[in-house]
C-alpha angles and dihedrals in degrees: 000000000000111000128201131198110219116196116192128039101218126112087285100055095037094057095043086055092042083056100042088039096047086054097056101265133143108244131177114189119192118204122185101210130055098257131044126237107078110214090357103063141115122231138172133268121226124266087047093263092148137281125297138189112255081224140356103265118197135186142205121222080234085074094086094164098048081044086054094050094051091049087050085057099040095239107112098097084062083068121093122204129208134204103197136047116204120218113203132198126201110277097048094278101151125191116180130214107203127141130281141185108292127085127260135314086024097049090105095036100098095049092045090061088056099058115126108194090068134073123235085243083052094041092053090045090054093049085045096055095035083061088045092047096053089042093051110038091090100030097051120090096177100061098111087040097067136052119247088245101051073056085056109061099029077063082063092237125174123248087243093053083044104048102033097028118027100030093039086060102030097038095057096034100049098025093226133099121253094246087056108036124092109249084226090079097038087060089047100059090042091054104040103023095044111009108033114067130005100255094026090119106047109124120232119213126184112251087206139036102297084237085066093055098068103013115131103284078070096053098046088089085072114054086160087068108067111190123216119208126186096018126111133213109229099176140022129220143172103271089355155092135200117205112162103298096338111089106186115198124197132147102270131028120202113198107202098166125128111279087248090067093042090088098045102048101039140010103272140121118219122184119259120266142167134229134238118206130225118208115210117195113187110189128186121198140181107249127002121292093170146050109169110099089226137342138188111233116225121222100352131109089240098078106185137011136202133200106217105159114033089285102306103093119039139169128219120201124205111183132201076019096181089147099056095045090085090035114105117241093250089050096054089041090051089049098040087051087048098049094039086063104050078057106045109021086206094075091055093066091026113099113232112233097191149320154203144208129199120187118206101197096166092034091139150330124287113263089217127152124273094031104102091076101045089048102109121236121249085262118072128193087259103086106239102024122097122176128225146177136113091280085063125107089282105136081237131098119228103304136123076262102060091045088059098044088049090054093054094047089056090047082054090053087041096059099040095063087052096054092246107110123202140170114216098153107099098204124232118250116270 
């Protein structure tokens, strides 16, 4: 029976062993830390008072792999969808963008006329971009070579449709700003996520704490993957792993670690790359203050909000978060109180409990131009040893969906060297 070493216990490693596993192989996943999930994990706060999410994770129906995984773990049903998003001005003014009769691409298209936070001006530069956008994503080849916002503004777009409309999406779906990130990825999450199916766009929410997704309940279908928790892998081998004193063989060894680890656990180069950081606020307060399930917050600092408690308990997510890296923890809670309520008038008469802040400083890579060619494939030059993670060679950018896109394709390369061919990767749509 083939056997695998999985190091690392995020979404990449977890969905290389579910595959592997699910296909009768021995597999053996190391995981530094107590609990599983990487980046997207739920932990504990001190003084015991339950489990949180280090940030609020969504998903689109257009992640087929990351939906896979979850139906591999029996977890999809814990997954709640939603038709509609919610923009919301200062001042409490909501529109919302949700589907509507006619086929795609034109499914949003009546909602979107009805937005009120753009201008006409900024409506028919949208539409005009949005044509442009579906011509030119396989005719380009210059797509990974200019910004999205150098796009942008050869598209002729106004600063309304930039600001409210193609930053409030990008930004918080690729966590990079516009003048960084490769227009290759702004045009990825346009075409799959909004233009390519009806309910593409639909966004997925865990109904429970993301820990409980994939804790080890999830994990009891599959004897033959044994999960290691606390142990670190200090050293990386063909057909071997070094963890203190224990050194576990097996066929294949997948590294899905962070590209920062790659160099010090095996003998491999990857190319040089930079992070972008994701802020998290989680606020508790004494009585409601919303009743939207989620919103995304216009020109504020704060850029989406979830309602996670009736009301009472909310997180607001502020991604490529560069300017509240430096920013003390009293300083972001009394900003994120002080936008919430020039969005929702209940927080400013609603007494706040407690709160928390988590600073994802390394949340993901940076999205930037040039990269896509430089990102390595799942096979490396040591036999045995393949390489994933959601800064792989995935198609993705850095998102649940391209971690788990990066573990099957490692399972890929896995079973190919053992003459068992498999295919695990579920393309995306033409």
């Amino acid at each position: 029976m083939p056997s695998a070493i999985v190091v690392g216990g995020g979404l990449a490693g977890m969905a290389a062993a579910a595959a592997l596993g699910g296909s009768g192989w021995e597999v053996d996943l190391f995981e530094a830390r107590p609990f599983l999930g990487g980046r997207a994990a739920s932990y504990e706060l001190p003084g015991g008072e339950g489990p949180i999410d280090n940030c609020q994770h969504v998903l689109l129906r257009c992640c087929r792999n990351l939906l896979d995984f979850y139906q591999r773990l029996g977890v999809s049903q814990r997954i709640r969808f939603h038709r509609e998003y919610y923009f919301v001005e200062p001042g409490g003014r909501i529109s919302a963008l949700r589907g509507g009769r006619l086929p795609a691409p034109l499914h949003l298209a009546g909602s979107f006329a009805r937005l009120r936070f753009l201008s006409v001006s900024d409506k028919i530069a949208v539409a005009r971009a949005m044509a442009a956008l579906a011509r030119e994503r396989h005719r380009r080849s210059d797509l990974d070579r200019i910004t999205m916002l150098e796009w942008l503004q050869e598209k002729r777009q106004t600063p309304g449709a930039i600001e409210r409309f193609w930053r409030q999406v990008l930004v918080s779906a690729i966590n990079e700003d516009l003048n960084r990130m490769a227009a290759v990825h702004g045009f990825q999450v346009f075409a799959l996520g909004f233009l390519a199916g009806g309910d593409a766009y639909e966004m997925g929410v865990p109904a429970v704490h993301l820990g409980d997704l994939y804790g080890t309940a999830a994990w009891a279908r599959w004897p033959n993957v044994r999960l290691h928790p606390r142990t670190t892998v200090e050293r990386v081998e063909p057909g071997c792993a070094h963890a203190g004193r224990t050194v576990a063989r097996a066929g294949a060894v997948i590294l899905a670690v962070p590209f920062e680890r790659v160099r010090a656990l095996a003998d491999l180069e990857v190319p040089e790359m930079e992070h972008a950081p994701i802020t998290g606020v989680h606020l508790w307060f004494d009585r409601p203050v919303m009743e939207l399930p989620h919103a995304t917050l216009l020109d504020r600092t704060m850029q989406w909000a979830f309602n996670k408690g009736e009301g009472r308990y909310i997180q607001l997510v502020v991604s490529a978060s560069r300017a509240l890296a430096p920013m003390p923890r009293n300083e972001i809670i009394a900003l994120a109180a002080a936008e919430l309520g020039e969005f929702f008038p209940a927080a400013r008469s609603a007494r706040l409990l407690k709160a928390h802040v988590v600073k994802e400083v390394r949340a993901t890579f940076s999205a930037r131009t040039g990269l896509e060619r430089e990102r390595p494939a799942a096979k490396t030059h040591l036999p045995g040893v393949f390489l994933a993670g959601d800064w792989t060679r995935t198609g993705w950018p850095a998102t649940m969906e391209g971690a788990v896109r990066s573990g099957y394709l490692a399972a890929e390369a896995a079973a190919e060297l053992a003459r068992t061919p498999r295919r695990f990767l579920i393309a995306d749509p033409g």
